[in-house]
Residue frames as a rotation matrix with the C-alpha (Angstrom) as fourth column:
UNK 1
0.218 -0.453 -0.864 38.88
0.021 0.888 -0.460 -58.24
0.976 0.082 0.203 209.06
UNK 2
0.950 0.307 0.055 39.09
-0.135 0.244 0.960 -59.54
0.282 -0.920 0.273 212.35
UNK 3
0.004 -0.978 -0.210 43.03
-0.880 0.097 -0.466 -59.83
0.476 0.186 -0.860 214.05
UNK 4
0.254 0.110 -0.961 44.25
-0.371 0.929 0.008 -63.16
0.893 0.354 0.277 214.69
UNK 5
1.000 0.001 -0.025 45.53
0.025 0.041 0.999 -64.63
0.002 -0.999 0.041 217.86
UNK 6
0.270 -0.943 -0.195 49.03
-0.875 -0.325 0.360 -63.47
-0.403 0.073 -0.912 219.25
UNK 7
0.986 -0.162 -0.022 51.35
0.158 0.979 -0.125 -65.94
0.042 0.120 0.992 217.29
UNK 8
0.496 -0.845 -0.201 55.21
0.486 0.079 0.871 -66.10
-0.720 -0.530 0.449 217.55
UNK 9
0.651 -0.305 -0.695 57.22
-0.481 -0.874 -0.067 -63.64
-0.587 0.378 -0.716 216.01
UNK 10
0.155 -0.490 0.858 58.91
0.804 0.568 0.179 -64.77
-0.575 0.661 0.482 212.47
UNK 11
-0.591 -0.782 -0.198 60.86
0.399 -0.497 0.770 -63.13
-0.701 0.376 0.606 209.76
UNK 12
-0.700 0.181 0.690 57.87
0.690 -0.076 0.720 -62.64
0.183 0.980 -0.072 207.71
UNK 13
0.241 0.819 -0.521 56.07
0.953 -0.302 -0.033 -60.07
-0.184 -0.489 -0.853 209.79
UNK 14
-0.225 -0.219 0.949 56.01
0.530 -0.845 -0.069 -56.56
0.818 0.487 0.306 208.47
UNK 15
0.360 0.168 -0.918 56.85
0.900 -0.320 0.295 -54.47
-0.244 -0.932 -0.267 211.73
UNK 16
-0.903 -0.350 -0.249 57.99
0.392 -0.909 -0.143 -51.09
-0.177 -0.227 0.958 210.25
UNK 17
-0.656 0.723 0.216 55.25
-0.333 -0.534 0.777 -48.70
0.677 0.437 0.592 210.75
UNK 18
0.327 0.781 -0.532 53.68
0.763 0.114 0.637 -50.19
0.558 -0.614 -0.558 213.77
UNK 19
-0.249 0.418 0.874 52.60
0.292 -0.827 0.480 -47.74
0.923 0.375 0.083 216.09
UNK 20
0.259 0.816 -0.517 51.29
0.768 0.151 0.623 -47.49
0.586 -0.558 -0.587 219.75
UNK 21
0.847 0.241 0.473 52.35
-0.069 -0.834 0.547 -43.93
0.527 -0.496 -0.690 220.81
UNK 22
0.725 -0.687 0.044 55.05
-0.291 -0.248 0.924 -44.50
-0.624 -0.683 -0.380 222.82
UNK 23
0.713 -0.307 -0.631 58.38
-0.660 0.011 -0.751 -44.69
0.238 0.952 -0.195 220.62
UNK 24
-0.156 -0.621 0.768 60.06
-0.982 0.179 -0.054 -46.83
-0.104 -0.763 -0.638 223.04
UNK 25
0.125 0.500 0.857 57.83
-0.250 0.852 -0.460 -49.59
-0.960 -0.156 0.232 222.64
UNK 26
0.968 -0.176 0.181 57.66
0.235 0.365 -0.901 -49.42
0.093 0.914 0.394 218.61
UNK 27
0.478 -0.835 -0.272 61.07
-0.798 -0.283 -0.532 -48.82
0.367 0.471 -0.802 218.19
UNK 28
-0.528 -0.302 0.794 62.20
-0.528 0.849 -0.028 -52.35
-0.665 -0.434 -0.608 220.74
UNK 29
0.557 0.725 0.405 59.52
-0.110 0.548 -0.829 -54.07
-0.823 0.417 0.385 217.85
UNK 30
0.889 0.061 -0.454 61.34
-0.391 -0.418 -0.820 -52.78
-0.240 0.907 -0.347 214.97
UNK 31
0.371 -0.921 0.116 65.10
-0.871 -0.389 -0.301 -52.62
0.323 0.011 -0.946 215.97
UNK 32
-0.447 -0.546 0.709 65.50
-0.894 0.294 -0.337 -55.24
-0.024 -0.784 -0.620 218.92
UNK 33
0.316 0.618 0.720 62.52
-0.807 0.574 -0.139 -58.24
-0.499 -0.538 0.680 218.99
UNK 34
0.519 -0.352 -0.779 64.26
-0.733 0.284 -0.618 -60.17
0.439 0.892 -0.110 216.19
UNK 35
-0.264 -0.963 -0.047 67.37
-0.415 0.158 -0.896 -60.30
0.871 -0.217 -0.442 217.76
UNK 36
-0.278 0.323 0.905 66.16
-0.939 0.109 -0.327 -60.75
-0.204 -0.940 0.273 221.26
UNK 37
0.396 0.857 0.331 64.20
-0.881 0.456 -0.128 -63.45
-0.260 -0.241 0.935 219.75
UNK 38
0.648 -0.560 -0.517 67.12
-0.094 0.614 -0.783 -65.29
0.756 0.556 0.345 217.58
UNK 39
-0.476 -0.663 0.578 69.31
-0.732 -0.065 -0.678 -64.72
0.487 -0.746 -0.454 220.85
UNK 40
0.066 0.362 -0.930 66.58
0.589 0.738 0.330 -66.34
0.805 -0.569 -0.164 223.46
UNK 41
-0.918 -0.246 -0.310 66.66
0.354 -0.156 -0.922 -63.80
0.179 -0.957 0.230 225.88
UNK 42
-0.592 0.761 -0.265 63.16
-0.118 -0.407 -0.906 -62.75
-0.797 -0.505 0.330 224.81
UNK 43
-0.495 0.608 0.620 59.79
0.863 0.423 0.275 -64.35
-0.095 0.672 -0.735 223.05
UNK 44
-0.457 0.694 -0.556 57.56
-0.413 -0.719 -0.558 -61.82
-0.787 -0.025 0.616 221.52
UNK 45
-0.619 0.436 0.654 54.24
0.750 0.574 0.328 -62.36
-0.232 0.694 -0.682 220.00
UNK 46
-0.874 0.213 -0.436 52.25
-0.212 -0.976 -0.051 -60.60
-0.437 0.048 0.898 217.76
UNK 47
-0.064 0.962 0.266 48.61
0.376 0.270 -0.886 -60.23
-0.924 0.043 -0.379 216.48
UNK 48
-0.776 -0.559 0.292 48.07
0.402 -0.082 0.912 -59.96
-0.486 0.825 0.288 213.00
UNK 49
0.457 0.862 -0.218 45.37
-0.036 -0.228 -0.973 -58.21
-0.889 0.453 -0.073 210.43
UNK 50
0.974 -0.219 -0.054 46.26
-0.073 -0.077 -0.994 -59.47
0.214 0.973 -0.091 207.16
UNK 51
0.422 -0.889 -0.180 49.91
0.636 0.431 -0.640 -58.75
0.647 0.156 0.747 206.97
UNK 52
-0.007 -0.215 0.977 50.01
-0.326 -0.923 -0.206 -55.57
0.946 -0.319 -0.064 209.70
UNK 53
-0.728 -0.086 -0.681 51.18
0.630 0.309 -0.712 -56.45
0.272 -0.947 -0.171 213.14
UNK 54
0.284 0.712 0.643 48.17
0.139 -0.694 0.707 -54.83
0.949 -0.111 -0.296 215.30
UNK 55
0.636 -0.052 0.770 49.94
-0.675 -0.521 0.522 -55.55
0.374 -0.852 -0.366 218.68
UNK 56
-0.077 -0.733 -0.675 52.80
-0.100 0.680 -0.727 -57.41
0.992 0.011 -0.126 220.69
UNK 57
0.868 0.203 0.453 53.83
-0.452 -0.057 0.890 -58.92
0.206 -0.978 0.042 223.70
UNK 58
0.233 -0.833 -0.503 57.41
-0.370 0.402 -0.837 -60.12
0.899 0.381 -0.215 224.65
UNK 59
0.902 0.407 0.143 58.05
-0.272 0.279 0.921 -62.50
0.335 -0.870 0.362 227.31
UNK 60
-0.113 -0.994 0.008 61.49
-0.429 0.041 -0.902 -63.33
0.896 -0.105 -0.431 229.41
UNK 61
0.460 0.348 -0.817 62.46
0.501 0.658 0.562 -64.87
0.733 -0.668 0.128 232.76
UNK 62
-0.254 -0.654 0.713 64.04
-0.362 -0.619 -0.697 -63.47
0.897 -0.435 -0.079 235.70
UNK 63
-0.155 -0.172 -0.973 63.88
0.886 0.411 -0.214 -63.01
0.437 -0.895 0.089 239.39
UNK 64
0.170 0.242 0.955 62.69
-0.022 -0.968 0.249 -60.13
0.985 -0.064 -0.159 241.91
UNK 65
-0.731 -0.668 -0.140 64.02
0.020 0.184 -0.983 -59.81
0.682 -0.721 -0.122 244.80
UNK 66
-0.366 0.781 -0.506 61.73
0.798 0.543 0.262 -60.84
0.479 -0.308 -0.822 247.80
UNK 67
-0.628 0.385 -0.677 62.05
0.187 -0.769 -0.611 -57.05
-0.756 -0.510 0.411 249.57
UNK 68
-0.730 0.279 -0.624 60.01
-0.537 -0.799 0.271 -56.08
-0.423 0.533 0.733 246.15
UNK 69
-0.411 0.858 -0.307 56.88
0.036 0.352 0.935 -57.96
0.911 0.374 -0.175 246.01
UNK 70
0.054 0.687 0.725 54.03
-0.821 -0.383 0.423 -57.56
0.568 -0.618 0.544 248.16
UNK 71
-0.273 0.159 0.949 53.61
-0.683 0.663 -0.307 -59.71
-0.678 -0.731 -0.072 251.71
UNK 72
0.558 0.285 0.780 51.44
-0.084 0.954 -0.288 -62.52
-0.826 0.095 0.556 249.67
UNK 73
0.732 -0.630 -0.259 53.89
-0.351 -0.022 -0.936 -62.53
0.584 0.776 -0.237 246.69
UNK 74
-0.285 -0.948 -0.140 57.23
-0.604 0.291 -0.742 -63.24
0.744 -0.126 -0.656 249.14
UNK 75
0.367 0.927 0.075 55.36
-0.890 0.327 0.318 -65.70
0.270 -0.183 0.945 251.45
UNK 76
0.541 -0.307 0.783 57.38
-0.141 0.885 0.444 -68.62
-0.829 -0.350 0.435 252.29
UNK 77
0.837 -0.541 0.084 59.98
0.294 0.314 -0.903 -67.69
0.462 0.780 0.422 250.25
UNK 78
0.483 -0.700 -0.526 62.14
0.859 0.263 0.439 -67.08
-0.169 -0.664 0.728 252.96
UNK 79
0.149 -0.730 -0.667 65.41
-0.096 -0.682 0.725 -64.74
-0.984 -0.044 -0.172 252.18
UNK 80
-0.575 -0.580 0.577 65.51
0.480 0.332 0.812 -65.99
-0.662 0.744 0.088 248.52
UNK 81
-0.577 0.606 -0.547 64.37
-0.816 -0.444 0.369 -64.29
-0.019 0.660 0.751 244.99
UNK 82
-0.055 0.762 0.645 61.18
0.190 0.642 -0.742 -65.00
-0.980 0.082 -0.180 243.54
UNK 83
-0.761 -0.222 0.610 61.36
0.459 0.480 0.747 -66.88
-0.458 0.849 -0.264 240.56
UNK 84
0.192 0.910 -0.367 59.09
-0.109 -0.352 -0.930 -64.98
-0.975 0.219 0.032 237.41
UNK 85
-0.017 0.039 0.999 58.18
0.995 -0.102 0.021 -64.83
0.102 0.994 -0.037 234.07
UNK 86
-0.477 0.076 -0.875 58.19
0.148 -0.975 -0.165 -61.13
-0.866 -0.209 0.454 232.87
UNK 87
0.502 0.557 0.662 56.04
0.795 0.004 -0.607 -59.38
-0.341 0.831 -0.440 230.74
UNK 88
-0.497 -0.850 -0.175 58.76
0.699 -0.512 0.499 -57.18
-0.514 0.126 0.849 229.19
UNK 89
-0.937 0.244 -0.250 56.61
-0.348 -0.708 0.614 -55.32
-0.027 0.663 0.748 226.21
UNK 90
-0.408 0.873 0.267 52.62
0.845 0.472 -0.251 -55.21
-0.345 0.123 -0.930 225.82
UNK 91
-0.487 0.087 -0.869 51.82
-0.345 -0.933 0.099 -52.48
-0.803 0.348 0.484 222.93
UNK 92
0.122 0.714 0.689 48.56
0.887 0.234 -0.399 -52.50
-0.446 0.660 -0.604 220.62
UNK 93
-0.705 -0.071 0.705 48.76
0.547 -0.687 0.478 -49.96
0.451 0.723 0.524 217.12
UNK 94
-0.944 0.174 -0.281 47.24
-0.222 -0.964 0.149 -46.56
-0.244 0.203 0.948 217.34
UNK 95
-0.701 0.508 -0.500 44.85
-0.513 0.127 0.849 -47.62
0.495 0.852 0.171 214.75
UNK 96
-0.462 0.220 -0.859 43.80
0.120 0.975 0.186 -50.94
0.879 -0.017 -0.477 217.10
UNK 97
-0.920 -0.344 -0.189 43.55
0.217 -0.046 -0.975 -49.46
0.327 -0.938 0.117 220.35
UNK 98
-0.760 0.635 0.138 40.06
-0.534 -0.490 -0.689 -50.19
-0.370 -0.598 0.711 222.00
UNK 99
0.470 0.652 -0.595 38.77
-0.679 0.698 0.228 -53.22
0.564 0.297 0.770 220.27
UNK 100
0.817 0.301 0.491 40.58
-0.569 0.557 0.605 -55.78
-0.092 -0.774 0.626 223.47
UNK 101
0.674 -0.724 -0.144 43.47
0.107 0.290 -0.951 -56.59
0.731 0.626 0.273 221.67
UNK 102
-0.324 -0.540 0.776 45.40
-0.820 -0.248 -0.516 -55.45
0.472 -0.804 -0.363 224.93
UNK 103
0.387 0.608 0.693 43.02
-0.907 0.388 0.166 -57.49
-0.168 -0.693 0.701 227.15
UNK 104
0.934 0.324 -0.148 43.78
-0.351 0.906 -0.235 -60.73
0.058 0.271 0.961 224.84
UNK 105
0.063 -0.983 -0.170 47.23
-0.078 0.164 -0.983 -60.54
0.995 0.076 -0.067 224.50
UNK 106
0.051 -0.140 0.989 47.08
-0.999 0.002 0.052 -60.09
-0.009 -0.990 -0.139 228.69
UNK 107
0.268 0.445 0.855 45.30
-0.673 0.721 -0.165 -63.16
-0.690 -0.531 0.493 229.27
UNK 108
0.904 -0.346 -0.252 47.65
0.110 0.757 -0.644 -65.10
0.414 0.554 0.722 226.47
UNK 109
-0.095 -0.912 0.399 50.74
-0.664 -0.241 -0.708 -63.51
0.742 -0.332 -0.582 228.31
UNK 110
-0.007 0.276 0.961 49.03
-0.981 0.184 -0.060 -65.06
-0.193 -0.943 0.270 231.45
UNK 111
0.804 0.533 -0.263 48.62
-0.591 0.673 -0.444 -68.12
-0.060 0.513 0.856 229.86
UNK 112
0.603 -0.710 -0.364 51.71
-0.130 0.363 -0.923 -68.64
0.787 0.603 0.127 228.96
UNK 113
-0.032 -0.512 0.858 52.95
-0.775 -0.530 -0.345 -67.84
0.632 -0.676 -0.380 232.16
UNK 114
-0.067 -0.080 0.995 51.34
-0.860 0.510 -0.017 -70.80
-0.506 -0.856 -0.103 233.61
UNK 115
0.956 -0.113 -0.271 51.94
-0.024 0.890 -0.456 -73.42
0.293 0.442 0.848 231.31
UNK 116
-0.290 -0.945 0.151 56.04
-0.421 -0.016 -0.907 -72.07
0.859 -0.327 -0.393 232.65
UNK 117
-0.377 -0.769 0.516 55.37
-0.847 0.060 -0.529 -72.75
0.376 -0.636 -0.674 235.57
UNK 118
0.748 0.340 0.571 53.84
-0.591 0.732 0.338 -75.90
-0.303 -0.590 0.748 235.43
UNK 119
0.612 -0.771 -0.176 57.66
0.445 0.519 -0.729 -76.95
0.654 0.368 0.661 234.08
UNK 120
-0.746 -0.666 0.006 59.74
0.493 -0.557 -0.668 -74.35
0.448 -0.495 0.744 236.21
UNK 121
0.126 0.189 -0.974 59.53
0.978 -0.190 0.090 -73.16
-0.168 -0.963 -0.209 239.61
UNK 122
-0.891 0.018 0.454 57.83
0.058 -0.987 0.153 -69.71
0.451 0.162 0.878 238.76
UNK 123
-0.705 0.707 -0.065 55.84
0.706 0.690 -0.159 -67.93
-0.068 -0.158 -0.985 240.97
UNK 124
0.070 0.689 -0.722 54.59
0.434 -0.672 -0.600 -64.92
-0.898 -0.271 -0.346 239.88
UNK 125
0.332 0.095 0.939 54.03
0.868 -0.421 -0.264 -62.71
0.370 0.902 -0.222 236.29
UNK 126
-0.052 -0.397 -0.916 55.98
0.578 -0.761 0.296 -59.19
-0.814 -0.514 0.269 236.46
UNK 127
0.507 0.310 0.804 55.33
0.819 -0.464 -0.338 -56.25
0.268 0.830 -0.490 234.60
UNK 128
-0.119 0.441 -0.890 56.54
0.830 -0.448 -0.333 -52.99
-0.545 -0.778 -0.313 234.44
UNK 129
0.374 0.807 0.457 54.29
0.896 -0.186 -0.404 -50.72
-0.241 0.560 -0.793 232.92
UNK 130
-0.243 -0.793 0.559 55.64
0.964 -0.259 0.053 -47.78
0.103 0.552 0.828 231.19
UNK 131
-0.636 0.513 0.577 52.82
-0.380 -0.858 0.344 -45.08
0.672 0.000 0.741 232.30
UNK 132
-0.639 0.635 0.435 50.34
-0.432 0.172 -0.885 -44.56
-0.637 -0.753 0.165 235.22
UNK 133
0.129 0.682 -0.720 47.76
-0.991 0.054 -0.126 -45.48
-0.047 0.729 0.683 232.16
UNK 134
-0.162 -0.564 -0.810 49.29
-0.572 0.722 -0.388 -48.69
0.804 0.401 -0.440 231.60
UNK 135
-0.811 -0.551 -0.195 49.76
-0.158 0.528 -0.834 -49.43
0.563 -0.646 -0.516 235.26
UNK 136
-0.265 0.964 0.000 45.78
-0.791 -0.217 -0.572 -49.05
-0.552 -0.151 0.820 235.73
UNK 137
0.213 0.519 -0.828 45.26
-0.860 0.502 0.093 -51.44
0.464 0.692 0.553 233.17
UNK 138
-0.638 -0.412 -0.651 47.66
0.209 0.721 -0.661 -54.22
0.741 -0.558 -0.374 235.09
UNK 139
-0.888 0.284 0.362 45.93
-0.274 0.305 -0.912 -53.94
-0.369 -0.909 -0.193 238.49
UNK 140
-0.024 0.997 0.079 42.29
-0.994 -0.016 -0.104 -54.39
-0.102 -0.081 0.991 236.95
UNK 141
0.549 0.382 -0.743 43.30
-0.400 0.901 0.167 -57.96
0.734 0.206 0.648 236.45
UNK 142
0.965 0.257 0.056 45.13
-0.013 -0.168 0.986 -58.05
0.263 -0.952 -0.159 239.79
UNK 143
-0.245 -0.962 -0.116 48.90
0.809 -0.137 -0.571 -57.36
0.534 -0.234 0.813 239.56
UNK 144
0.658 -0.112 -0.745 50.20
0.743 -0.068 0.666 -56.16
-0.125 -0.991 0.038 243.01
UNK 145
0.759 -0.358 0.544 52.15
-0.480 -0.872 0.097 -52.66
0.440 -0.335 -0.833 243.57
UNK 146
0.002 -0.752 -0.659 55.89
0.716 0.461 -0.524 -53.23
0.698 -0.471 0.539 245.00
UNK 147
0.866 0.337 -0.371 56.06
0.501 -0.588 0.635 -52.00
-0.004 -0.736 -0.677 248.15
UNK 148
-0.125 -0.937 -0.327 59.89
0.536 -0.341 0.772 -51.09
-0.835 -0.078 0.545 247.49
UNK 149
-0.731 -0.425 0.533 59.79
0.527 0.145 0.837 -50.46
-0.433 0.893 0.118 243.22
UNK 150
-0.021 0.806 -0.592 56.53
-0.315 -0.567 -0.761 -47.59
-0.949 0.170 0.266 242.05
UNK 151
-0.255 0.130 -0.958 57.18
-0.937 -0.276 0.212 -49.09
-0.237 0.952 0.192 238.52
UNK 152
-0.847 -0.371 -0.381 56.91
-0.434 0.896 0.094 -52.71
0.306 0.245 -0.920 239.15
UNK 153
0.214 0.899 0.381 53.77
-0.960 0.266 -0.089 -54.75
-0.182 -0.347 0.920 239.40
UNK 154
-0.839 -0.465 -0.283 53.42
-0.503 0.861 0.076 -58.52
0.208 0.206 -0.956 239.95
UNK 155
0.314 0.842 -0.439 50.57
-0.878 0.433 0.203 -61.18
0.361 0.322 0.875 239.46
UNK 156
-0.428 -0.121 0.896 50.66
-0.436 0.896 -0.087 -64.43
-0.792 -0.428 -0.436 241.78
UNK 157
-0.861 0.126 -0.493 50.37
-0.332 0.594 0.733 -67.23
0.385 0.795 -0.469 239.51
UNK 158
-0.917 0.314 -0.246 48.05
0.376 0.885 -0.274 -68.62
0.132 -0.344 -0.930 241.83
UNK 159
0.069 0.942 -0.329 45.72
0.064 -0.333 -0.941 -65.65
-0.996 0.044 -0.083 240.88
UNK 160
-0.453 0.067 -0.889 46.50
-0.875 -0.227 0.429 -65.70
-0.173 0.972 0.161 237.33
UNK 161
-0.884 0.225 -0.410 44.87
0.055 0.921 0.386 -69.59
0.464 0.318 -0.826 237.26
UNK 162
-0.400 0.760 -0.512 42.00
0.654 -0.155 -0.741 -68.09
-0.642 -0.631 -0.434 239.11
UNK 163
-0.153 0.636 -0.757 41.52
-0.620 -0.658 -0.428 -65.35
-0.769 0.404 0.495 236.61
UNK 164
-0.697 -0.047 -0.715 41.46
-0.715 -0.017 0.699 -67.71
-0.045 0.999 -0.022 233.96
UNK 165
-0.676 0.724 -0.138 38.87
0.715 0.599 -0.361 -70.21
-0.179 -0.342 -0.923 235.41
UNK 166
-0.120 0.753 -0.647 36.75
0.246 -0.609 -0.754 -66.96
-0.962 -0.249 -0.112 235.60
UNK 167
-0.327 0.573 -0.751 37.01
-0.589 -0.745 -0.312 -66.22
-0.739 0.340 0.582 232.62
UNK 168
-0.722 0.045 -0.690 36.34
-0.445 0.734 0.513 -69.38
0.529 0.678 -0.510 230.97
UNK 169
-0.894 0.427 0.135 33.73
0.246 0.721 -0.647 -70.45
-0.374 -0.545 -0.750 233.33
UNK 170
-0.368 0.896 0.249 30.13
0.786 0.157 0.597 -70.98
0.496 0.415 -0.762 232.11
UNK 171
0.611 0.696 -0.376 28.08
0.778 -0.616 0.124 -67.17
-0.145 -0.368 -0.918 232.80
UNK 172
0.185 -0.823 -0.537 31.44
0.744 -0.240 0.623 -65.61
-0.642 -0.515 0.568 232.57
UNK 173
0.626 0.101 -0.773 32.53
-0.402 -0.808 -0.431 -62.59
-0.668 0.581 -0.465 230.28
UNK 174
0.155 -0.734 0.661 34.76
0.307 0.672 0.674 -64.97
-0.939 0.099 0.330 228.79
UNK 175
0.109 -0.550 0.828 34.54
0.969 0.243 0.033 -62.97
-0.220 0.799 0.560 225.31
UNK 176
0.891 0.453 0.014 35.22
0.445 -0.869 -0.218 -59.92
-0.087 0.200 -0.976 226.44
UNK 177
0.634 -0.694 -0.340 38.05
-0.727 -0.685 0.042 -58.51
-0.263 0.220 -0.939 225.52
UNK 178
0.219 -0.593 0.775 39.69
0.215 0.804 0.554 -61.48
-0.952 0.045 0.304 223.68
UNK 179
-0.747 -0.622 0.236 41.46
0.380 -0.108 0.919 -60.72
-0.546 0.776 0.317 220.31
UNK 180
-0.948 0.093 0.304 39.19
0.296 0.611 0.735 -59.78
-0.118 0.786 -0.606 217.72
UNK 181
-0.425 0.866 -0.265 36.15
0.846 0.275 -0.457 -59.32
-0.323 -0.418 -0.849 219.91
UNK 182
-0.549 0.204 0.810 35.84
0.327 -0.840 0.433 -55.53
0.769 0.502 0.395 218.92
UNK 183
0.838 0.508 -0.199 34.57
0.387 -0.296 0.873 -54.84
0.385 -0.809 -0.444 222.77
UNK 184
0.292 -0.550 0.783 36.14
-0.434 -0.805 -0.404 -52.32
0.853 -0.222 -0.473 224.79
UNK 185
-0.660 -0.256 -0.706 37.82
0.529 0.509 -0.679 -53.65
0.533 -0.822 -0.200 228.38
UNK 186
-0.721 0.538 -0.436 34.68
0.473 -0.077 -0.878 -53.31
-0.506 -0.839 -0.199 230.94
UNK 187
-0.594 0.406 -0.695 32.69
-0.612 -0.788 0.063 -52.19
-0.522 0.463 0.717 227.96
């Protein structure tokens, strides 16, 4: 069985027993995304197989101060933060890991990101990644190093609507790594 695309977390997902290695990550799934989500301070979505969550992503807003984002990130933003979406959590099962399920959820996180900010003044996607491993995976689709912050990486919006043209354009890998696909990222 193929997994489905990321849909919004609801009381009927069965999240005890997910997995992805780091206990930090399943244990904010288990304990905290609920709440977070009944609260509003944070959306998380998840991919399903059947009735087994295979992988989340939780999204929030915020602000980064302009000394912590790279030269084309604070840009004519003067002295003031820059408005973001964050990508707060992005963890695929044990079980799942290496069939793109990361990759898709990215490039729905990204997605989402700019459909915010074509309503709110947001310009950039923030992550930070929980492991050099992680933080390898963020730059291959082109989040930026803070020059101030070694854990913090950020994505102009105005390359995240570039990477998605690319990958939706006609010659394009456009199903590689998308939910489901059972391809490896660059594989």
């Amino acid at each position: 069985m193929m997994a489905g695309a990321p849909q919004a977390l609801n009381s009927n997902h069965l999240l005890d027993g997910f997995d992805c290695g780091r206990p930090a990550l399943n244990e904010w799934l288990i304990r905290h995304a609920r709440q977070a989500q009944a609260s509003g301070s944070a959306k998380t979505y998840v991919v399903v197989e059947g009735a087994r969550v295979s992988g989340y992503f939780s999204l929030t807003v915020g602000q980064a101060d302009v000394l912590e984002a790279p030269l084309r990130i604070r840009k004519g933003m003067g002295s003031y933060p820059i408005p973001v979406v964050i990508l707060a959590r992005l963890a695929v099962s044990l079980q799942d890991q290496g069939r793109g399920i990361g990759v898709g959820m990215l490039q729905e996180a990204i997605r989402r990101a700019v459909a915010i900010s074509d309503q709110a003044g947001v310009r950039a996607l923030l992550t930070h990644p929980i492991d050099d491993q992680a933080s390898r995976f963020y730059q291959r689709f082109g989040f930026e190093r803070s020059p101030i912050r070694e854990q913090q990486l950020l994505l102009l919006l105005k390359d995240a609507r570039r990477l998605l043209s690319s990958l939706a354009g006609p010659g394009s890998a456009a199903n590689v790594g998308h939910v489901g696909s059972g391809k490896r990222p660059g594989g």
